[in-house]
C-alpha positions as a printed NumPy array, in Angstrom:
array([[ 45.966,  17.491, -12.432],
       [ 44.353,  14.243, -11.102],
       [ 40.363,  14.922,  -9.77 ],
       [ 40.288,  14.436,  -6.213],
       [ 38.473,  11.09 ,  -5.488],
       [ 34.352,  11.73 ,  -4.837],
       [ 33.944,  11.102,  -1.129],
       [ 30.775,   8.728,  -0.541],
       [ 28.181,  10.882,   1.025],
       [ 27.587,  10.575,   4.666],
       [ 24.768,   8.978,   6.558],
       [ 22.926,  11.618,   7.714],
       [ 23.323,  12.992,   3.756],
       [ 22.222,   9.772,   2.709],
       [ 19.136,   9.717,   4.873],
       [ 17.959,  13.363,   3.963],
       [ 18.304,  11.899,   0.061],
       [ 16.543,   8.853,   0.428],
       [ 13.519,  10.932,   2.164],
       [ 13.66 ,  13.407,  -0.496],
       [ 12.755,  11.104,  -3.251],
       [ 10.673,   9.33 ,  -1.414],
       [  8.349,  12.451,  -0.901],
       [  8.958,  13.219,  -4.53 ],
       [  8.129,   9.843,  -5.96 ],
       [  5.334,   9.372,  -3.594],
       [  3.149,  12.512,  -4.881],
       [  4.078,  11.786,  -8.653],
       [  0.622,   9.596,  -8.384],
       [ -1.441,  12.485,  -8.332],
       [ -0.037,  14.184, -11.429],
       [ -2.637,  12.115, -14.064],
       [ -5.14 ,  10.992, -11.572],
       [ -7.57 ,  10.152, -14.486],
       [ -5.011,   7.913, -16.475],
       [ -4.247,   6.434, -13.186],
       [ -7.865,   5.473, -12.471],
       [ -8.579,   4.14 , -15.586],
       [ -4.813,   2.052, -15.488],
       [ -4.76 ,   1.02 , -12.357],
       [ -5.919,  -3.085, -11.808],
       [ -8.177,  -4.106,  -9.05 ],
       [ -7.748,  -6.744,  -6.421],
       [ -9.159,  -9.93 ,  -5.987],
       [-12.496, -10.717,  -3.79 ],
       [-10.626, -13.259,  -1.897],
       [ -8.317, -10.366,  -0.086],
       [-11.482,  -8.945,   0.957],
       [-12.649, -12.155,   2.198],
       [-10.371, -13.044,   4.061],
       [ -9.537,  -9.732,   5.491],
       [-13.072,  -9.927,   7.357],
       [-12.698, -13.824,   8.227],
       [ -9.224, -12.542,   9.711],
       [-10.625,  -9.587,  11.565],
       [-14.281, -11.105,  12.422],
       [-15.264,  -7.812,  10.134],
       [-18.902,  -7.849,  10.303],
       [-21.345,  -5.168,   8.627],
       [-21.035,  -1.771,  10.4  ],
       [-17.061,  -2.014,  10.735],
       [-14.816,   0.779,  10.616],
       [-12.524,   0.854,   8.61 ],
       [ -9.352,   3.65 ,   8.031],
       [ -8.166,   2.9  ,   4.259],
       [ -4.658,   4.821,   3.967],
       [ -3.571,   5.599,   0.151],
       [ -6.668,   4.697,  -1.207],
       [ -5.6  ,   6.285,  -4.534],
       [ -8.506,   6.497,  -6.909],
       [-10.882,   4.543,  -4.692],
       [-10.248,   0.972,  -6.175],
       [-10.622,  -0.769,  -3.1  ],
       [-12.54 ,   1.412,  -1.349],
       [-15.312,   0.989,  -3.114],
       [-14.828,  -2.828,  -2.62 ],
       [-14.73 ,  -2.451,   0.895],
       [-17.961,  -0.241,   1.181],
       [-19.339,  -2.794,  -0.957],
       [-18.87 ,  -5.123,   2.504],
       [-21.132,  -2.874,   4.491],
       [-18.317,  -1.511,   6.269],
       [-17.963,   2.444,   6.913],
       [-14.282,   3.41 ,   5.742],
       [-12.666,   6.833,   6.17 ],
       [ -9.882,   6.759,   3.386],
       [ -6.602,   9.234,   4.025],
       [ -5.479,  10.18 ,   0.657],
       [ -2.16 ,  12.356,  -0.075],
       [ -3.362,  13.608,  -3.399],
       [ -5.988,  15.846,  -4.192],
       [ -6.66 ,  14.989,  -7.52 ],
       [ -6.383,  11.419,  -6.482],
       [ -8.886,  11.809,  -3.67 ],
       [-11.363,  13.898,  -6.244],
       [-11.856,  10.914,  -8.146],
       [-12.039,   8.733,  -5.202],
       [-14.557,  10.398,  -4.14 ],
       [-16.322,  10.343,  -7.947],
       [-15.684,   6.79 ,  -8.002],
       [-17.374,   6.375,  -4.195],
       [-20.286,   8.978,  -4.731],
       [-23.339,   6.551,  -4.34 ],
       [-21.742,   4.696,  -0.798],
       [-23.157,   6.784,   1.879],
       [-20.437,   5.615,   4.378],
       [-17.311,   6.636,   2.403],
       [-14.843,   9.646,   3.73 ],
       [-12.372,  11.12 ,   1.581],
       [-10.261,  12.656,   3.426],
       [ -7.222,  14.599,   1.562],
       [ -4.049,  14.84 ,   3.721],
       [ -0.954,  13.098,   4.544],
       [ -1.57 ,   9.804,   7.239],
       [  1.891,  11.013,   8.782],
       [  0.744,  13.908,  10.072],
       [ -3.099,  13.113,   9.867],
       [ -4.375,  13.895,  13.836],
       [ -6.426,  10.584,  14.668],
       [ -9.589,  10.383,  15.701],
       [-10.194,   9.95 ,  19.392],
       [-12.6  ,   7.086,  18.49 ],
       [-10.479,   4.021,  17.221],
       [-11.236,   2.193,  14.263],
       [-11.86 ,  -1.876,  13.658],
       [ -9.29 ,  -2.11 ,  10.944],
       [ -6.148,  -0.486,   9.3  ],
       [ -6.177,  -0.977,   5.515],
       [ -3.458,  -0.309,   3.41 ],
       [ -3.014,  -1.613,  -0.105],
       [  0.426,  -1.288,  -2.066],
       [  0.918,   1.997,  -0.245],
       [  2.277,   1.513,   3.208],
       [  6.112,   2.063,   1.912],
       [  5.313,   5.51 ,   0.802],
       [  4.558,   6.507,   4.664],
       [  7.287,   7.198,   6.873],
       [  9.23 ,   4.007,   8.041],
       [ 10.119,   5.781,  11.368],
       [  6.027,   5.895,  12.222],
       [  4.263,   3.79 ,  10.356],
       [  3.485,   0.653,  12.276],
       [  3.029,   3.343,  15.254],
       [  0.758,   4.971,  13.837],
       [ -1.367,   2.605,  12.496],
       [ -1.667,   0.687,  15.588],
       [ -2.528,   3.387,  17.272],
       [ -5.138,   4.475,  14.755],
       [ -7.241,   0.865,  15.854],
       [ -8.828,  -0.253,  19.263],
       [ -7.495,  -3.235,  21.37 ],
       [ -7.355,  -6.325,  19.162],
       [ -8.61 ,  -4.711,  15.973],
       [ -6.745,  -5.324,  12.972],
       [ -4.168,  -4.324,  10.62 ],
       [ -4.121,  -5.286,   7.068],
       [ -1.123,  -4.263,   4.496],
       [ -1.152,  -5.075,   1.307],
       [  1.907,  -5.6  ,  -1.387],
       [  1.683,  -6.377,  -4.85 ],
       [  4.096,  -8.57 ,  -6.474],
       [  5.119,  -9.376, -10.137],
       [  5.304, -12.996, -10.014],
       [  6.758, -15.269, -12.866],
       [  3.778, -16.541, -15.425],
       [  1.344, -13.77 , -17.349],
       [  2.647, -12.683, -21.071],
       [  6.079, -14.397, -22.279],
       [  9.366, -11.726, -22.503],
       [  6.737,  -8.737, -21.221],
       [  9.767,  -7.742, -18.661],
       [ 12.396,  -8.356, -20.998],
       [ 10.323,  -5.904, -23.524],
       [  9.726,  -3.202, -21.433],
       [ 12.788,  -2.811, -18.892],
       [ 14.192,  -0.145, -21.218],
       [ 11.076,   1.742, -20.148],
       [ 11.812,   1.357, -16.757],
       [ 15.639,   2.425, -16.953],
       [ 14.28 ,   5.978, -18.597],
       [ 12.659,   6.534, -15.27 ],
       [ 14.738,   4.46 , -12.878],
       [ 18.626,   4.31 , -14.415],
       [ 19.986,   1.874, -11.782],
       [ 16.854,  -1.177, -12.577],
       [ 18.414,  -4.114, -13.919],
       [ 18.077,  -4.538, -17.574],
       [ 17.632,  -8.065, -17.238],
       [ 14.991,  -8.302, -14.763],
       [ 12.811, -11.317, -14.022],
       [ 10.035, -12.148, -11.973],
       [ 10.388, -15.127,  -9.205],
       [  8.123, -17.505,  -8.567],
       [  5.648, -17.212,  -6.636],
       [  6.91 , -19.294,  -3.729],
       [  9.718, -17.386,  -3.677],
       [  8.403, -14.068,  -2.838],
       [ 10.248, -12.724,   0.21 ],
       [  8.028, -12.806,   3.123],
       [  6.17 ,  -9.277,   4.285],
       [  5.431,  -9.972,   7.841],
       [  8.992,  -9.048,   9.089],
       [  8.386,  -5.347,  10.111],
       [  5.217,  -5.895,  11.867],
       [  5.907,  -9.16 ,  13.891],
       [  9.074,  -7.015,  15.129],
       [  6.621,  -4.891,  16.581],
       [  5.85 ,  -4.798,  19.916],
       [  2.699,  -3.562,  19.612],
       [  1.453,  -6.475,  17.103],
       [  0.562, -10.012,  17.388],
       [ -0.27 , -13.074,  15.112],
       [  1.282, -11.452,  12.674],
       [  0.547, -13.582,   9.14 ],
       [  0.872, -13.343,   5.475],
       [ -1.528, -14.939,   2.638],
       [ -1.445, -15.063,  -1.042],
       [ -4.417, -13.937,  -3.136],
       [ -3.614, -14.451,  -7.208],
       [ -4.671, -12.343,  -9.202],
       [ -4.191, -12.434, -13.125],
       [ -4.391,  -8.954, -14.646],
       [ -4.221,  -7.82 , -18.569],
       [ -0.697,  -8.589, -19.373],
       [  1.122, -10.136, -16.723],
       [  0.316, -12.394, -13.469],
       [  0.103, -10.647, -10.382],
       [ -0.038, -11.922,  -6.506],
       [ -1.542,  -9.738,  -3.507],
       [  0.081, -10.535,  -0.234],
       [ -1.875,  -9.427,   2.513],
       [ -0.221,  -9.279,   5.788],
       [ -2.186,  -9.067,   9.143],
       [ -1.575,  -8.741,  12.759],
       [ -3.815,  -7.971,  15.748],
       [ -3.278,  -5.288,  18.399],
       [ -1.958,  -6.524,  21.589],
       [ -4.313,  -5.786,  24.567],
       [ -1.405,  -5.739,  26.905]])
């Protein structure tokens, strides 16, 4: 007897599975915060810089950091003589965040979930969010974090990309590593070139809430491969 044909699953199936592994693969940071501290690369002083030349970020600015991880830019940030609050999903995560922070008086780990994190009533300078701002929910997200700054403050997302350049055939080596945890990657993935990164600005200049949206490229060479932090900004509209 002939199998009846699999029937592609619906859209509202669909959308319950792609939020399920998103909150799965989203907490599998926290498993081996240690190994993920001592792993994970920086980013480079001129994100930093021109974060504050963006957002006239002066000493004293607050600052809400979500998905700070380990505290890798937190500390940089700190470092600026700004105060930053730092929403971390992980608790093991935010422990050594908070380690890593222990001698800047004006760090707060906090160790929750920004999607349902209640806001304080007093709004903050900036939003920073560093390679993490796809793990919160897409339905809330640029909501949220507007509504977490004051009238023209600022928002500041960053994505890291791999960018051609960095060790020769490192991709080609290792994307049999990458099929044992993800089966449908590409087996013969390659990085672009940099000027042909896709551009990250789309989802907040669609927001009504933002303005002057922009993107800039900070490179940033790491142990094995070229990397390239793309920080997108936008200010709050005040009407």
């Amino acid at each position: 007897m002939r199998k009846p044909k699999r029937q592609p699953p619906s859209g509202r199936t669909l959308a319950r599975s792609i939020l399920c592994m998103r909150e799965t693969r989203r907490r599998t940071f926290d498993d081996n915060a240690e190994r993920y501290a001592a792993r994970r690369p920086t980013y480079p002083a001129a994100l930093y810089d021109r974060m504050a030349a963006y957002g006239g970020l002066a000493r004293g600015a607050r600052i809400l950091e979500v998905g700070p991880g380990t505290g890798q830019a937190t500390r940089a940030l700190a470092e600026r003589g700004w105060s930053v609050t730092a929403v971390e999903l992980g608790a093991h995560l935010a422990a050594v965040a908070r380690r890593h922070t222990a001698d800047q008086p004006h760090v707060d780990i906090v160790t929750g979930s920004f999607d349902d994190w209640t806001l304080p009533s007093e709004p903050f300078d900036a939003f920073f969010c560093a390679t993490a701002f796809h793990w919160l929910d897409p339905a809330t997200r640029v909501e949220r974090a507007a509504a977490s700054v004051r009238v023209g403050g600022t928002l500041a997302i960053v994505w890291t990309h791999h960018v051609a350049g960095g060790t020769p055939g490192y991709f080609t080596r290792t994307q049999a590593c990458y099929k044992r945890f993800e089966p449908d990657a590409p087996a013969d993935f390659q990085p672009p070139e940099e000027q042909r990164l896709p551009p990250s600005t789309d989802e907040l200049g669609a927001s009504p809430l933002v303005t002057d949206g922009r993107a800039t490229v900070s490179p940033s060479k790491s142990r094995i491969r070229q990397r390239s932090s793309s920080t997108c900004s936008g200010r709050i509209r005040t009407s």
